[in-house]
GUVOTI-515499 format. One record per residue: x, y, z of N, C-alpha, C in turn; residue number from 1; chain; residue in one letter. Coordinates in steps of 0.05 Angstrom, whole numbers, plus 5000, padded with zeros to 4 digits. Example, Ala and Ser with C-alpha at 12.3 -4.5 7.8 and 13.67 -1.06 7.14 Angstrom:
2
n.u,n.v,n.w,ca.u,ca.v,ca.w,c.u,c.v,c.w,nr,kette,rest
5264,4886,5156,5246,4910,5156,5264,4934,5156,1,A,A
5257,4955,5142,5273,4979,5143,5258,5001,5157,2,A,S
***
This chain:
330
n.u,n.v,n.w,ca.u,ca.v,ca.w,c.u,c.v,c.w,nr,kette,rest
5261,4798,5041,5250,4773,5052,5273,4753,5059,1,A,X
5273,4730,5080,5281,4712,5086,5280,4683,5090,2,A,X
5286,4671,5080,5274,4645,5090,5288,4618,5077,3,A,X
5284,4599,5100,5295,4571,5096,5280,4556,5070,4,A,X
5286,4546,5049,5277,4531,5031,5271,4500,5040,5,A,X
5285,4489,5057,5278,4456,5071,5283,4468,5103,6,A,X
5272,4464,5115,5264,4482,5139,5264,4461,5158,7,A,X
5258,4431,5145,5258,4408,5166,5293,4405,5173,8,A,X
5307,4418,5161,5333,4401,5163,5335,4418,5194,9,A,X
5317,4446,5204,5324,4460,5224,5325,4436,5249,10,A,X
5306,4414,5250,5306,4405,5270,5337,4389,5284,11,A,X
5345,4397,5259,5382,4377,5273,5392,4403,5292,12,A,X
5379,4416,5299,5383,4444,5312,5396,4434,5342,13,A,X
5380,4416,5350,5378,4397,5376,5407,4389,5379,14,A,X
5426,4377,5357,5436,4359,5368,5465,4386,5377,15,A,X
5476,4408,5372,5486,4430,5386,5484,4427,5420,16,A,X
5453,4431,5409,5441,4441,5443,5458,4407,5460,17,A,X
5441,4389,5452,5450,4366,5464,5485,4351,5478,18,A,X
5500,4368,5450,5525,4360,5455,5540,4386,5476,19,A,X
5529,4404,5481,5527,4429,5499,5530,4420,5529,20,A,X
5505,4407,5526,5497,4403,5560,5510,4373,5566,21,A,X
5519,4362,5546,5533,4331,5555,5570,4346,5552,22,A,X
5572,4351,5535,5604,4356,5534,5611,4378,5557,23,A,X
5590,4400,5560,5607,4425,5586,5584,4425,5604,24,A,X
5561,4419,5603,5545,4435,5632,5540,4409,5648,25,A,X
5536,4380,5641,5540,4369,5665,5553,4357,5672,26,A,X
5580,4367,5674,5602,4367,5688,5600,4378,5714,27,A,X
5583,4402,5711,5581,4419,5744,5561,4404,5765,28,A,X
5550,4379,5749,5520,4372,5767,5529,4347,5769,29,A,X
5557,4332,5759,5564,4305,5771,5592,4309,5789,30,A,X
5584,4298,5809,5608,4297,5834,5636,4291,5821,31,A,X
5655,4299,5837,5684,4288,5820,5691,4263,5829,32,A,X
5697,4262,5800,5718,4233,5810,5735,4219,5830,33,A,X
5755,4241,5836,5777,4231,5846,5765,4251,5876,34,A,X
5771,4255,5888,5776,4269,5910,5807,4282,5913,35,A,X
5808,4305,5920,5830,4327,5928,5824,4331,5943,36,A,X
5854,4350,5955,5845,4367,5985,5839,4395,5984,37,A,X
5832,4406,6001,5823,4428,5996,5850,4454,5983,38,A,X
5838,4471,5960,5865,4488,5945,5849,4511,5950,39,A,X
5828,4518,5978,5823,4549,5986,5851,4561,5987,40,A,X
5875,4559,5995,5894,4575,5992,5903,4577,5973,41,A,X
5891,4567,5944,5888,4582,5926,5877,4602,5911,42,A,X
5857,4602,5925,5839,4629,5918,5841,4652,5906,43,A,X
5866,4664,5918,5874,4691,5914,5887,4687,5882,44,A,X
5895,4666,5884,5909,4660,5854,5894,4659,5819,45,A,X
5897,4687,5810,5870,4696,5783,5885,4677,5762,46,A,X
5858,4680,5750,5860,4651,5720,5876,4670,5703,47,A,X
5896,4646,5685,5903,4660,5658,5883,4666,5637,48,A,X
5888,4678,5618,5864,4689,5602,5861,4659,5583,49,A,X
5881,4640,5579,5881,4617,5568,5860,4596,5577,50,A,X
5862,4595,5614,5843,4584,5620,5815,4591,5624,51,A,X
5814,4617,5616,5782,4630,5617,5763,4626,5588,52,A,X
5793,4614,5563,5781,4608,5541,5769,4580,5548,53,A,X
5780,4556,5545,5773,4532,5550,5740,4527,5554,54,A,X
5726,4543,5574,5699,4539,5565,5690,4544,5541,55,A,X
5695,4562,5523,5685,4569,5487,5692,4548,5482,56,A,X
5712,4535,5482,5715,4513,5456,5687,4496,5454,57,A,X
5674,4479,5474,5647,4467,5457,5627,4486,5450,58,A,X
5624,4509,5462,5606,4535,5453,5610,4536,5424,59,A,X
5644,4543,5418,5643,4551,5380,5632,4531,5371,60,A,X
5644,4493,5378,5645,4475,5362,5610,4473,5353,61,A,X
5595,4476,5386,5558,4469,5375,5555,4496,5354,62,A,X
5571,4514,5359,5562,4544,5338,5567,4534,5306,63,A,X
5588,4519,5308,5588,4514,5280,5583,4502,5272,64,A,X
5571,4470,5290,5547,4459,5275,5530,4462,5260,65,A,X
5524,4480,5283,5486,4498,5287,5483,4515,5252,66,A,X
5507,4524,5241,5508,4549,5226,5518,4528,5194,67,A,X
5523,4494,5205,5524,4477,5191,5503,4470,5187,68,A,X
5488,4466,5203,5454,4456,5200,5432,4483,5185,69,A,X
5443,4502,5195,5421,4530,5177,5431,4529,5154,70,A,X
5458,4525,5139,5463,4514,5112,5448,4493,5097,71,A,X
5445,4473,5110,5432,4445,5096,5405,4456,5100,72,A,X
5394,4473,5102,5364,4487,5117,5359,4509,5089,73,A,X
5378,4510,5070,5379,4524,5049,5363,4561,5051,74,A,X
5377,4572,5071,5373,4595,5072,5369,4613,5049,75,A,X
5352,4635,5038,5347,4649,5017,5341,4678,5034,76,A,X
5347,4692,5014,5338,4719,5016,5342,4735,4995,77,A,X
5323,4756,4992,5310,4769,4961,5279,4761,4965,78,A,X
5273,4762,4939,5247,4765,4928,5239,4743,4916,79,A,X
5216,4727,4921,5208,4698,4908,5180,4710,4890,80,A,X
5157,4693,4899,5133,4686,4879,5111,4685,4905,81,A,X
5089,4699,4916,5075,4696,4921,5044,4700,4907,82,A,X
5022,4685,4916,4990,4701,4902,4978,4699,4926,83,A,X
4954,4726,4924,4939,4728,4942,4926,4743,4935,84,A,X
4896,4734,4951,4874,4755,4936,4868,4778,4949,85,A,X
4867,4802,4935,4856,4826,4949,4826,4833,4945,86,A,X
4829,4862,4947,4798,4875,4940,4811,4894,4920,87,A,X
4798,4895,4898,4803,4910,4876,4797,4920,4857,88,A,X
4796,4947,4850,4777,4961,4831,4781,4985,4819,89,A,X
4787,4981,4793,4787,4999,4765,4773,5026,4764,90,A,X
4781,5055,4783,4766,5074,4789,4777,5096,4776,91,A,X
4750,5112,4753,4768,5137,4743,4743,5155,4756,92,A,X
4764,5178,4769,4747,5207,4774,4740,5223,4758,93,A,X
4714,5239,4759,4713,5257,4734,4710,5276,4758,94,A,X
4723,5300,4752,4720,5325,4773,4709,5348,4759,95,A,X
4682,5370,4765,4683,5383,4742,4696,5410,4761,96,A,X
4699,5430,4748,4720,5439,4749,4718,5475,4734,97,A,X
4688,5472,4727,4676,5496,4718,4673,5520,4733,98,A,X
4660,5546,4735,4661,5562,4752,4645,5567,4766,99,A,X
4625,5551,4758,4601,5545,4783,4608,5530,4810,100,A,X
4630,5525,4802,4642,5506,4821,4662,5520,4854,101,A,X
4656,5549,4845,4664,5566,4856,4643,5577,4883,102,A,X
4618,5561,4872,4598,5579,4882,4603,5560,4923,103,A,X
4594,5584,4943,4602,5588,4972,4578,5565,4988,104,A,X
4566,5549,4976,4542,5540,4996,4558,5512,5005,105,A,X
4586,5509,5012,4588,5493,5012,4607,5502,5041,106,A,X
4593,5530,5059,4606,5546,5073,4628,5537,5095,107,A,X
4651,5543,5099,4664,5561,5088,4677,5562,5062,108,A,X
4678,5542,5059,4695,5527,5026,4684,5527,5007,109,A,X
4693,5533,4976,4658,5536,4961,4666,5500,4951,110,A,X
4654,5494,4934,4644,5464,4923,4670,5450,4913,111,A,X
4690,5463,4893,4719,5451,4884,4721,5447,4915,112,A,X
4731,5461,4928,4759,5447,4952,4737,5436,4975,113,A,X
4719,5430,4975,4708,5407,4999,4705,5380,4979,114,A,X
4705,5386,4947,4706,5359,4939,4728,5350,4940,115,A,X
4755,5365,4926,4781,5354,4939,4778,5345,4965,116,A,X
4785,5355,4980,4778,5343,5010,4768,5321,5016,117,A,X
4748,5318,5000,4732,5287,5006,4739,5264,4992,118,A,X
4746,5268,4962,4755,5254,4941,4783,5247,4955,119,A,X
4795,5261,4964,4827,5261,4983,4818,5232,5008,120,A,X
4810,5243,5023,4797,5215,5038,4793,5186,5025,121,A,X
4772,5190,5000,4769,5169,4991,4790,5160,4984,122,A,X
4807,5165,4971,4830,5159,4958,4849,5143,4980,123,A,X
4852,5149,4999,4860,5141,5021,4844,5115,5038,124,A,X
4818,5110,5033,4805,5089,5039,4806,5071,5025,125,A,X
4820,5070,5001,4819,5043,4981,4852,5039,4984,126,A,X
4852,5015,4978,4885,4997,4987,4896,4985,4966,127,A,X
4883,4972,4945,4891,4957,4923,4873,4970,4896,128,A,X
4867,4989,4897,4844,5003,4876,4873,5020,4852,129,A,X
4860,5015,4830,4880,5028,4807,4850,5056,4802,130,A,X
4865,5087,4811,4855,5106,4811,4857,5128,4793,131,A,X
4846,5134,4783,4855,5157,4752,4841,5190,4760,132,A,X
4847,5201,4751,4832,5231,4749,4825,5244,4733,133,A,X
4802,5250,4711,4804,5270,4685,4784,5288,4705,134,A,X
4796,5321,4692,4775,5348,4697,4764,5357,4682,135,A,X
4744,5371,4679,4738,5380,4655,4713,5411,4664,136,A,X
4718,5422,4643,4707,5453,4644,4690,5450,4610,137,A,X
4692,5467,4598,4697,5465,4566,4709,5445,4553,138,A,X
4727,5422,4558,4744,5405,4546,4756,5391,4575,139,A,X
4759,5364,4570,4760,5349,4598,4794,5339,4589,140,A,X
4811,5333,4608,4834,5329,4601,4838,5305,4627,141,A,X
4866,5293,4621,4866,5268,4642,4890,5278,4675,142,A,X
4878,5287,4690,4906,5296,4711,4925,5277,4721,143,A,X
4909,5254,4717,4931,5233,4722,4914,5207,4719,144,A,X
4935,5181,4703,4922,5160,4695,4916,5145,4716,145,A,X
4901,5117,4707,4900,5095,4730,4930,5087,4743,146,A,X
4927,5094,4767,4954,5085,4787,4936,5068,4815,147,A,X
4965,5055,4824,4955,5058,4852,4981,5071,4873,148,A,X
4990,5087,4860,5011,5107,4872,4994,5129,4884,149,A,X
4984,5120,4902,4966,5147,4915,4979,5174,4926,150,A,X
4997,5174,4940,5019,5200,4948,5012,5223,4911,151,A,X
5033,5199,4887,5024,5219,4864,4999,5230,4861,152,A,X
4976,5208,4854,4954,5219,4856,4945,5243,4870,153,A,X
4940,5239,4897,4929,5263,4909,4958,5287,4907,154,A,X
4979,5290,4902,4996,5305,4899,4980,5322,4863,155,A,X
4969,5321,4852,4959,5319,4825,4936,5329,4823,156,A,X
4918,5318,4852,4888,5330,4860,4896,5361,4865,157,A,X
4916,5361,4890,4917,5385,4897,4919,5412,4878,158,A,X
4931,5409,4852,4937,5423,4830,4920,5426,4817,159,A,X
4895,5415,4824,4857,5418,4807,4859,5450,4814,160,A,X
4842,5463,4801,4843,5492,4799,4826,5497,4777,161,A,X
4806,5522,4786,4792,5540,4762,4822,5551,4745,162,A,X
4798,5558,4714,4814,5561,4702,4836,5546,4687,163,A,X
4836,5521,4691,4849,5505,4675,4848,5505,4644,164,A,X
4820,5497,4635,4811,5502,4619,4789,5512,4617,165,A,X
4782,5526,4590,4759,5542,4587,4734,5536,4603,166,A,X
4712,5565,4613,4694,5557,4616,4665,5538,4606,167,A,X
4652,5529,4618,4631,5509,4605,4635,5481,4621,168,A,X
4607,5468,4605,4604,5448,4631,4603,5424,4606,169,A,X
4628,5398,4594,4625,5384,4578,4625,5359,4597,170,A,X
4606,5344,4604,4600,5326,4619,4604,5303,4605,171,A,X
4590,5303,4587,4594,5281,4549,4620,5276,4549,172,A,X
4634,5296,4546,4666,5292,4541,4696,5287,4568,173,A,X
4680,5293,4585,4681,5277,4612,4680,5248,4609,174,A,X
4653,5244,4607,4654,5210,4609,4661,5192,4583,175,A,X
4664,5207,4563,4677,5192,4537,4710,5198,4558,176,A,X
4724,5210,4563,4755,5212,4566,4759,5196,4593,177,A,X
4743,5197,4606,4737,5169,4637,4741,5145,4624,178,A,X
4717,5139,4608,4719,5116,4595,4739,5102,4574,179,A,X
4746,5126,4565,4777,5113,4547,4799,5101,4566,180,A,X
4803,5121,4590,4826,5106,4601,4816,5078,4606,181,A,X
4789,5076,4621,4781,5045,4619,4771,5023,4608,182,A,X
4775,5029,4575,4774,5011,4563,4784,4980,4565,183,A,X
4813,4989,4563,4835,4970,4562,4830,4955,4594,184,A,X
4829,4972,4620,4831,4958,4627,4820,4923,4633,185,A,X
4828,4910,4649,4825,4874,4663,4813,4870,4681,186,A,X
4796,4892,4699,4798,4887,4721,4767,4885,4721,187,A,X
4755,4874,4742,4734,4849,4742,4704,4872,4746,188,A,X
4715,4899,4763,4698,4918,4771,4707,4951,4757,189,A,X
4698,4962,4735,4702,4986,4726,4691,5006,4733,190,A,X
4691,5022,4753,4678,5050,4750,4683,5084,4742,191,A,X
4664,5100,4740,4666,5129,4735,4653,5131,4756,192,A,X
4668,5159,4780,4650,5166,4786,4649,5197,4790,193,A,X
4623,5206,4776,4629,5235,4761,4614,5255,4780,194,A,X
4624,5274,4786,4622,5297,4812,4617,5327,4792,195,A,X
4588,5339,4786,4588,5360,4783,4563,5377,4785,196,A,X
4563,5403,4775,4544,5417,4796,4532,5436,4779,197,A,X
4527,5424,4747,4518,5437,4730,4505,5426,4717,198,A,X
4496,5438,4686,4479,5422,4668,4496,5430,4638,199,A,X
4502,5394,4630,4529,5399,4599,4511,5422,4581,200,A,X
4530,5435,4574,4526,5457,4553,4548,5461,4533,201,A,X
4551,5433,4520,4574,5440,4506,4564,5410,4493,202,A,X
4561,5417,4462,4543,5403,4437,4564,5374,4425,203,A,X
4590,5381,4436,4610,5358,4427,4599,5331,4432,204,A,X
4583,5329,4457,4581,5299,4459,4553,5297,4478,205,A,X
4534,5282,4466,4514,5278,4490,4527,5263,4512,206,A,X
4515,5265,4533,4524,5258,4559,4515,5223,4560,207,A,X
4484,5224,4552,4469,5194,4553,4485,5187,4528,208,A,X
4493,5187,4504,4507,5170,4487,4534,5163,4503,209,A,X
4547,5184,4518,4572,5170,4528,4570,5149,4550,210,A,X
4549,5154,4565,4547,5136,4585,4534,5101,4569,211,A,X
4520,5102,4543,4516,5077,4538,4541,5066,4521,212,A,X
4559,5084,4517,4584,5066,4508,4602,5059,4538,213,A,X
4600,5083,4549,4619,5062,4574,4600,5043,4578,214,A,X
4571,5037,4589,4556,5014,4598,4568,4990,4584,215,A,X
4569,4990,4557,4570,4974,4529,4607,4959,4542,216,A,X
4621,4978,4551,4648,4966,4550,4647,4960,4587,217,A,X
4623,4956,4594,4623,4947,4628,4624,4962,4648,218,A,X
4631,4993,4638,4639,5012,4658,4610,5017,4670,219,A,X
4609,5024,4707,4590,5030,4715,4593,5062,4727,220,A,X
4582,5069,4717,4577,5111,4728,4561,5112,4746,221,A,X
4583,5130,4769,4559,5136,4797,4563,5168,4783,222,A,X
4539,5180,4783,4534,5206,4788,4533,5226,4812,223,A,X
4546,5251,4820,4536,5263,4837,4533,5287,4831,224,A,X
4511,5300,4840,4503,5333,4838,4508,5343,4856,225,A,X
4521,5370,4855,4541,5381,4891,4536,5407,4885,226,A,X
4521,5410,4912,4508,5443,4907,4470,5450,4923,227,A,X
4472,5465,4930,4444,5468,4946,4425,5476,4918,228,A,X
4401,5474,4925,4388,5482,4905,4385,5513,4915,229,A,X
4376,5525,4889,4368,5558,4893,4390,5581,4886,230,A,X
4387,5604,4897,4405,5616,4889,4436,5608,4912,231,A,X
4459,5614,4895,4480,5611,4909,4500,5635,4905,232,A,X
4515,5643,4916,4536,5664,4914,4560,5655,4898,233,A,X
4573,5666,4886,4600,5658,4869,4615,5683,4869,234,A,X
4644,5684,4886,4655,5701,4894,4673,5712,4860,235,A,X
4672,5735,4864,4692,5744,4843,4713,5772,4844,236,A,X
4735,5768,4827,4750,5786,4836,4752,5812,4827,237,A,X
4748,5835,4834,4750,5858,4819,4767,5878,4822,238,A,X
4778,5900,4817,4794,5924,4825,4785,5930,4853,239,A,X
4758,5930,4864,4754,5939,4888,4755,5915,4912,240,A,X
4759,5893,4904,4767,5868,4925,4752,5846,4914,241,A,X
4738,5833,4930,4725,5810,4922,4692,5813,4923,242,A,X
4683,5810,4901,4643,5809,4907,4630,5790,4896,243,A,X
4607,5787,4907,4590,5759,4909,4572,5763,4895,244,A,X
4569,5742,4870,4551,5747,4849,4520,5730,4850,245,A,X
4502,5727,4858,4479,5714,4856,4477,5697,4833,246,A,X
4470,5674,4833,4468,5657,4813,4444,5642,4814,247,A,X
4441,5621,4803,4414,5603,4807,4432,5579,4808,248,A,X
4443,5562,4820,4435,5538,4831,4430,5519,4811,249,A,X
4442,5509,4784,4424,5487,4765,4442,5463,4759,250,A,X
4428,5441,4762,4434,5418,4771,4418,5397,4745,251,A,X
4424,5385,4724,4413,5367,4705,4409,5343,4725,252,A,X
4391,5341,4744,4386,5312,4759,4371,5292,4744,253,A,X
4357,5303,4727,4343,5278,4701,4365,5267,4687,254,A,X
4382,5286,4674,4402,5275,4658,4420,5259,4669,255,A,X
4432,5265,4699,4452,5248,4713,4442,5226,4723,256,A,X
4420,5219,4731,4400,5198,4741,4401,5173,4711,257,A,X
4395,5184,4694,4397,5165,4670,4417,5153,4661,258,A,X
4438,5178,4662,4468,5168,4665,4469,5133,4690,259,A,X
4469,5149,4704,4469,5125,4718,4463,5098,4717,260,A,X
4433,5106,4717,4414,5082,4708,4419,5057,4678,261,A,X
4432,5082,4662,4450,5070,4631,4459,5043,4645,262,A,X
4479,5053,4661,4505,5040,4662,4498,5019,4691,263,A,X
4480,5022,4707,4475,5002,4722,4487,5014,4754,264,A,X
4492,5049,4759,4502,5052,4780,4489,5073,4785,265,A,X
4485,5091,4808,4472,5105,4821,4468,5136,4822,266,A,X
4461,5146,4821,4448,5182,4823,4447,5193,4859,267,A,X
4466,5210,4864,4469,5219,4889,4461,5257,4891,268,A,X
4453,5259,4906,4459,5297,4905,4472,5299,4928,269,A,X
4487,5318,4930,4498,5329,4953,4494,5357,4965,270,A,X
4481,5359,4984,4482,5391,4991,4494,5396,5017,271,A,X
4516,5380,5025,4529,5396,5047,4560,5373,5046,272,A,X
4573,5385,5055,4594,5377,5059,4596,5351,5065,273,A,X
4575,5340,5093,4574,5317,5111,4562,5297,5089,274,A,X
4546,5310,5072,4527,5285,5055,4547,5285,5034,275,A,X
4561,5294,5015,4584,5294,4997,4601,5265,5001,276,A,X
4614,5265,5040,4625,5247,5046,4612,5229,5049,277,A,X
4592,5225,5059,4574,5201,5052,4568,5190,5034,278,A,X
4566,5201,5008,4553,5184,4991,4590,5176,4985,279,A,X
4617,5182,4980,4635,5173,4970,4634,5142,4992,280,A,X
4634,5148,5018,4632,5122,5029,4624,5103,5027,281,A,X
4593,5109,5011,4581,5085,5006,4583,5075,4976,282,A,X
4597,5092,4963,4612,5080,4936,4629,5068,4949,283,A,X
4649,5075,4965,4670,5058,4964,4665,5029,4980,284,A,X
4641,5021,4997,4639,4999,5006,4615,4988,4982,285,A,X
4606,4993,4966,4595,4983,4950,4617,4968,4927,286,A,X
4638,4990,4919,4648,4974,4904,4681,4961,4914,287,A,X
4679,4939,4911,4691,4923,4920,4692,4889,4907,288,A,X
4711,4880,4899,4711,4859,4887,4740,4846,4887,289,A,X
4735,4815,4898,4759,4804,4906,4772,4793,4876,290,A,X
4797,4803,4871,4818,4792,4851,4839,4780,4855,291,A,X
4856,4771,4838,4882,4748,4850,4908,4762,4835,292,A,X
4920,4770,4847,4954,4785,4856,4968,4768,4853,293,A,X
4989,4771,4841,5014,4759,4838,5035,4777,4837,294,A,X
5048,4764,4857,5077,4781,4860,5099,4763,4859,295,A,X
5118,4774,4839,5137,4757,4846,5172,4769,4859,296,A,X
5175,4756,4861,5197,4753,4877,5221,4747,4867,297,A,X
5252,4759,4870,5274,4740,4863,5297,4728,4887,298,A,X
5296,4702,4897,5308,4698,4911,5340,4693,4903,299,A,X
5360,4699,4936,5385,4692,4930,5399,4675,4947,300,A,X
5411,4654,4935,5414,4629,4955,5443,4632,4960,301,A,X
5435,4628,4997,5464,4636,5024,5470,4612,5024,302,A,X
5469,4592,5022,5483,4562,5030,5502,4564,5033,303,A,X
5522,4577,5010,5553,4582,5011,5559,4591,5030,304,A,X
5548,4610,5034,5559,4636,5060,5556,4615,5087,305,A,X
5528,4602,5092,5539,4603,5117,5549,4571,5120,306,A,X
5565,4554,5103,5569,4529,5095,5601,4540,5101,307,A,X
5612,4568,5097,5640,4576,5100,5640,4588,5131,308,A,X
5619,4595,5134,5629,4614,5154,5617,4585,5183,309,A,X
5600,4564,5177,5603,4542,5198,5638,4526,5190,310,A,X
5642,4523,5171,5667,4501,5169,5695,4537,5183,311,A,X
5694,4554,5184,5717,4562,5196,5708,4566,5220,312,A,X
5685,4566,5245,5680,4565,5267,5685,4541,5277,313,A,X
5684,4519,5258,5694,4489,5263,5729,4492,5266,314,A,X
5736,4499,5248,5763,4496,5239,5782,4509,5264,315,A,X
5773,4538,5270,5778,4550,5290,5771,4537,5317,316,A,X
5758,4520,5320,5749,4505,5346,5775,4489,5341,317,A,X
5785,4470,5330,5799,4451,5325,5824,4457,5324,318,A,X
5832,4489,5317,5860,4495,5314,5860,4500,5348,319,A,X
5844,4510,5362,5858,4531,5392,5863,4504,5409,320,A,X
5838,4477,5399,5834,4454,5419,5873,4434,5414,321,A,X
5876,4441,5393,5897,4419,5390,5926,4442,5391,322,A,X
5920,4465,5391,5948,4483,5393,5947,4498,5423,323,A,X
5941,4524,5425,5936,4545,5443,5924,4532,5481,324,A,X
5901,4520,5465,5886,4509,5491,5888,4478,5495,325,A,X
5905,4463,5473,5904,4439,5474,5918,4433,5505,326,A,X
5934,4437,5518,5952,4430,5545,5926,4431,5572,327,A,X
5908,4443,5571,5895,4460,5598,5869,4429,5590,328,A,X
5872,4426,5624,5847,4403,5624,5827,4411,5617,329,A,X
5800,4399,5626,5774,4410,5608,5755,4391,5622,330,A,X
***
């Protein structure tokens, strides 16, 4: 950053310009004095390089004014203190991450990588949002905390993968490990918003007790169910290539609906790709809430610099006028 600290002193800017056009330019627009005769037969006769200087000299002298006046104008540059309010909001992902998550109705892509994909977007639609990630299968872990370093983040998404951890669907332990990272936080709007395509089967934690302790600490849970109803295919790998296993399709929509409802935020299903992105859209224009930023700054003050570098444009005007160029009229 740059900038003048007394900015009024700029208006002495004028008096350069002024002594410009009175000391060299209207000289050419008032008749001469004296009258001479005509020196066309001098024509052919080229200037010394001494008399081609003689016009600079009031050019430097207004320059070093001018560079005298942006000194008293207290020039800065670095980093100061600004505030300003943004839009801003406390967002942890829960991704599940199970092997149902594998299953193809989400054609060509099965359900993991069109939610990357979309979650990737979102991530990219928020500007001032602090964004976190936990996955979870059997045991939910954190892929990356609240940031707003988005490049990391989605660099972090990409590395979501079956198989991380054990099979199973711990939804409970999902939103208890969502909600820890957002305990602590300050920020005016908290949410989870939890993306999965099963029903918890893992006794560590009810799902509705976790969601009334995040409610309890302010956090609001959007739920989504991702996945067609009915049977679905789930590709697998064997010695003879790849085969598609028939499954059923099961989705706890009572349980995630309550979730919701706990905590004061919404129950979505998704069964195609196009509606997936939709409902993240309308989370993300739903939540939104203006906060106050402070940044600060450290400035570094030029006065010196250009307080030296006007007094030797001066000084240099004054040595060529009274030595070099002092003899040559003007």
């Amino acid at each position: 950053m740059f900038r003048f600290k007394d900015p009024l002193w700029l208006l002495l800017l004028v008096i350069p310009v002024i002594y410009l056009y009175f000391r060299y330019f209207t000289r050419y627009l008032r008749p001469p004095s004296i009258p001479y005769p005509d020196l066309a037969i001098f024509d052919g006769v080229g200037k010394s390089w001494r008399v081609r200087l003689v016009p600079a000299l009031p050019a430097l002298k207004a320059i070093g004014l001018a560079v005298l006046i942006l000194a008293l104008a207290r020039p800065q540059s670095g980093m100061g203190d600004t505030r300003e309010n943004v839009e801003g909001v406390d967002i942890m992902l829960a991704l599940d991450i199970s092997t149902s998550m594998q299953a193809m109705d989400f054609k060509p892509k099965n359900r993991l990588v069109v939610a990357k994909e979309v979650i990737t977007n979102f991530i990219d639609g928020r500007e001032s949002d602090r964004i976190g990630l936990v996955v979870f299968a059997r045991r939910s872990f954190t892929q990356c905390p609240l940031t707003t370093d988005y490049d990391l983040l989605k660099s972090l998404l990409v590395r979501v993968d079956f198989g991380m951890v054990e099979d199973k669907t711990a939804i409970g332990l999902a939103l208890a490990n969502a909600a820890n990272r957002l305990k602590e936080s300050k920020a005016k709007s908290k949410i989870i918003i939890l993306l999965t395509d099963g029903v918890n089967n893992v006794d560590d934690l009810n799902p509705v007790d976790a969601a009334r302790a995040a409610a309890a600490l302010g956090i609001k849970i959007y739920t989504i169910g991702a996945g067609k109803p009915g049977i679905v295919e789930i590709p697998q790998q064997t010695a003879f290539g790849t085969r598609y296993v028939k499954m059923q399709s099961e989705i706890d929509e009572e349980t995630l609906k309550e979730i919701a409802d706990i905590s004061g935020g919404l129950f979505y299903r998704a069964k195609d790709e196009s509606t997936l992105k939709e409902i993240y859209d309308q989370i993300s224009k739903l939540e939104k809430t203006k906060i106050e930023v402070f940044k600060f700054y450290r400035y570094t003050e030029l006065f010196t610099d250009f307080l030296i570098a006007g007094l030797i444009i001066l000084l240099a005007e004054l040595f060529l006028s009274r030595t070099i160029l002092g003899g040559i009229p003007r």
